[in-house]
Phi, psi and omega in degrees: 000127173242155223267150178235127218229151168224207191254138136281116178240108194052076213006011180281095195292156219219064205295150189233120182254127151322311188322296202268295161139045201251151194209145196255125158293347194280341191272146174223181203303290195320338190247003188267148196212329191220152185234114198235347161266168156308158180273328188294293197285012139287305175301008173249014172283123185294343159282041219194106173320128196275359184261028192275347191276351166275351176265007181321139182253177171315334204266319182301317167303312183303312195288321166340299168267023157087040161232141182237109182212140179245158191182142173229135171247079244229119184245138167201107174263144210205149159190193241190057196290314171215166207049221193054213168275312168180158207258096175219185172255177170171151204259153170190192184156165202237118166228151258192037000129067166214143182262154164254122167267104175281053186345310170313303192277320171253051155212346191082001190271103186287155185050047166237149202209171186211118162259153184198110175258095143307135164180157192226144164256167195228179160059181181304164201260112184052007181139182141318182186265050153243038171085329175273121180326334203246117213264136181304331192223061188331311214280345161288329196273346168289145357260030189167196135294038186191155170309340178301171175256125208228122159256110208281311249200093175213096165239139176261162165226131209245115180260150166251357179193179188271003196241343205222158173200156128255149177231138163234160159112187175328066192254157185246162190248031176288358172260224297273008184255039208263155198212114216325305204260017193209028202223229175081017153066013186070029183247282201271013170210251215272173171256288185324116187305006224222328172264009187236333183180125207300106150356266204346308153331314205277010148285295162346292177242123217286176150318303189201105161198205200249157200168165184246160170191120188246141224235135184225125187244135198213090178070075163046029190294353277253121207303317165220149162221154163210146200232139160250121172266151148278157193268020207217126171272126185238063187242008163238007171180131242277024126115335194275031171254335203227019188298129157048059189249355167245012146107180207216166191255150197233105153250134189250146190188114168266133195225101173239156186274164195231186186179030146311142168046029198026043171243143162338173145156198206215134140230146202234118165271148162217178167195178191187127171248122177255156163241027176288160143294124189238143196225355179200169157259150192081168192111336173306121146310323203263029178213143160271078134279151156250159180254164186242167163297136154223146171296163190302151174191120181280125155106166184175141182205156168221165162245155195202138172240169216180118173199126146236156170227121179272152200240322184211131157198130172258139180246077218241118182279303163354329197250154173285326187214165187292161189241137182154199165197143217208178177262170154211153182213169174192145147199173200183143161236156171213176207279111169324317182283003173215342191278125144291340178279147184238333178199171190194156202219126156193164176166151204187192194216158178185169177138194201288197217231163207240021172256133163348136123097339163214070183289002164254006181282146178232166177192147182231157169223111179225170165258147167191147175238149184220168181210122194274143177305123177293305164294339177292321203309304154355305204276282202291343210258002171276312195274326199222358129094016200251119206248181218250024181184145177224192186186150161189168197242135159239145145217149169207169172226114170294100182285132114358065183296279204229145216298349211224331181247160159222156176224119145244140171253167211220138173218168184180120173273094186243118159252129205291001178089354198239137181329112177078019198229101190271159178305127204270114170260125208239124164219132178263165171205113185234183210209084195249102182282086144263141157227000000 
């Protein structure tokens, strides 16, 4: 039986019904998480064996009653082959931990739902030794500096209508930028943070802290959201300690679906305002800084663009997710005077793989340019040695091992942006056990 599943984005699940065959492009295994048909409505899917509702397994009985639960386990040997800081390997890796609560079904409360995430990382911290600001292997540096098991995620999502939702509590915001050939949290597509999700944002916006966000949904979509955050990443510890206590962030994000050439895509407008006070740089997971001093400066903000395009796409109800490959870009600009990213560039191409017999096999190619504050550059290129512009190439290919494994190898080409630091050449191999 294959289980039909959707995305949490900022929690607002995003339903795929087997029945009807209506299918969202943006989701992926890796990012799929609460199973919202019934098992009884599959099995009445003409694609769908009719005697799978007597095979049911445990994890399918849970979903039945409105428990969901995933887990992953994400390996990565990386090295530094030639340039960079200096040429060596290392081992690091990620595990990943999340349930879903269908309230309606175990409390009676309808249409309310509970996400709840773990995770921890081990081994190296964002990557080899190359000098780049933008870390090669995002998924060692989350959810923080340390080793602990951190819960990123006690989020509720409140539907008031099939058209409206809210989420409150805890969330880490690495879903919300998400994009068909280019997000996957750096597990099940590109690694390079520069390929998961737009830089420009993470002054702005923490990692993991607590907030609300209300959601306008259109053929289960969601179309717009906005959000008020707190401005302090709270991904070691639950936060009502630290509410607004440096002032809070306000994001806004247009998510419309396209239909060139009668293919899926997306384009995404989003912006973010913060009113903290900022008094240094560095302290991100999602950046390889250290930190420094800036003179003082309140308020801070980015704007941001997101477009994926499918190019070839099969829509096969019978398969879990669409099949096919497309183009994606992103760009953004943000506020110099507090932002070390002041602006960003990327676009690439990714999707399944056009060989014969290993259509589940993925594979990516992307670009990506960052660009460091021209008012800061004073500061970094004293303290941190940071020149005012970088660039760099990932590719990669995801075999399909098995229903449950992917083997990817990885290369990346990087200029680190940085003084005296010749381009850092990177080959990878990571391992992503999930179920």
């Amino acid at each position: 039986m294959k289980s039909f599943t959707c995305l949490l984005s900022l929690g607002i699940p995003v339903a795929t019904h087997a029945a009807s065959c209506e299918f969202s492009p943006w989701l992926t295994n890796a990012d799929a998480e609460v199973v919202l048909c019934s098992a009884e409505e599959l099995c009445c899917d003409s694609c769908i064996d009719e005697d799978c509702c007597s095979e049911l397994s445990l994890l399918e009985r849970m979903a039945e009653s409105g428990i969901t639960f995933n887990a992953n386990l994400y390996q990565m040997y990386q090295g530094t082959a030639a340039g960079g800081v200096r040429q060596e390997f290392d081992y690091g890796g990620h595990g990943d931990y999340i349930a879903n609560l269908d309230l309606g079904k175990l409390a009676g409360q309808e249409g309310l739902f509970l996400k709840l995430r773990a995770e921890h990382r081990f081994g190296m911290r964002g990557g080899p030794p190359d000098g780049v600001i933008l870390p090669s292997a995002i998924s060692t540096s989350l959810p923080g500096d340390t080793d602990d098991l951190l819960l990123t995620n006690v989020l509720f999502t409140q539907f008031l209508s099939e058209e409206f939702a809210v989420s409150f509590g805890k969330l880490d915001t690495f879903d919300s930028d998400q994009n068909a050939f280019a997000s996957g949290r750096g597990l099940s597509q590109f690694s390079n943070v520069a390929m998961v999700v737009n830089p420009v944002a993470f002054r702005t916006v923490p990692y993991s802290t607590l907030g609300v966000t209300f959601s306008y949904l259109k053929d289960k979509e969601p179309i717009f959201n906005f959000s008020v955050l707190n401005t302090i990443d709270t991904a070691s510890t639950d936060g009502f300690g630290q509410l607004f206590d440096q002032g809070a962030t306000l994001a806004a994000e247009t998510r419309l679906p396209t239909d060139f050439g009668g293919k899926p895509g997306h384009q995404v407008l989003g912006a973010t305002w913060s009113s903290r006070q900022y008094t240094d740089l560095g302290g991100d997971p999602r950046l390889s800084v250290t930190r420094v001093g800036i003179p003082q400066q309140t308020g801070s903000w980015s704007v941001y663009w997101n477009a994926d395009q499918y190019l070839i796409y099969e829509d096969d109800c019978c398969t879990e997710e669409a099949r096919g490959w497309g183009v994606f870009g992103r760009a953004g600009i943000a506020d110099e005077d507090t932002n070390l990213v002041e602006y960003f560039l990327s676009f690439g191409v990714g999707g399944n793989a056009m060989i014969h017999g290993r259509e589940q096999d993925y594979f990516g190619i992307g670009w990506y340019q960052v660009g460091s504050s021209d008012a800061l550059n004073p500061i970094t290129a004293n303290a941190l040695n940071i020149g005012l512009q970088g660039q760099g190439i990932e590719m990669y290919y995801r075999i399909q091992a098995t229903d449950y494994l992917q083997i990817t190898p990885d290369v990346q080409i990087l200029d680190p942006a940085r003084n005296g630091i010749d381009t850092a050449y990177l080959f990878g191999l990571r391992a992503l056990l999930a179920f």
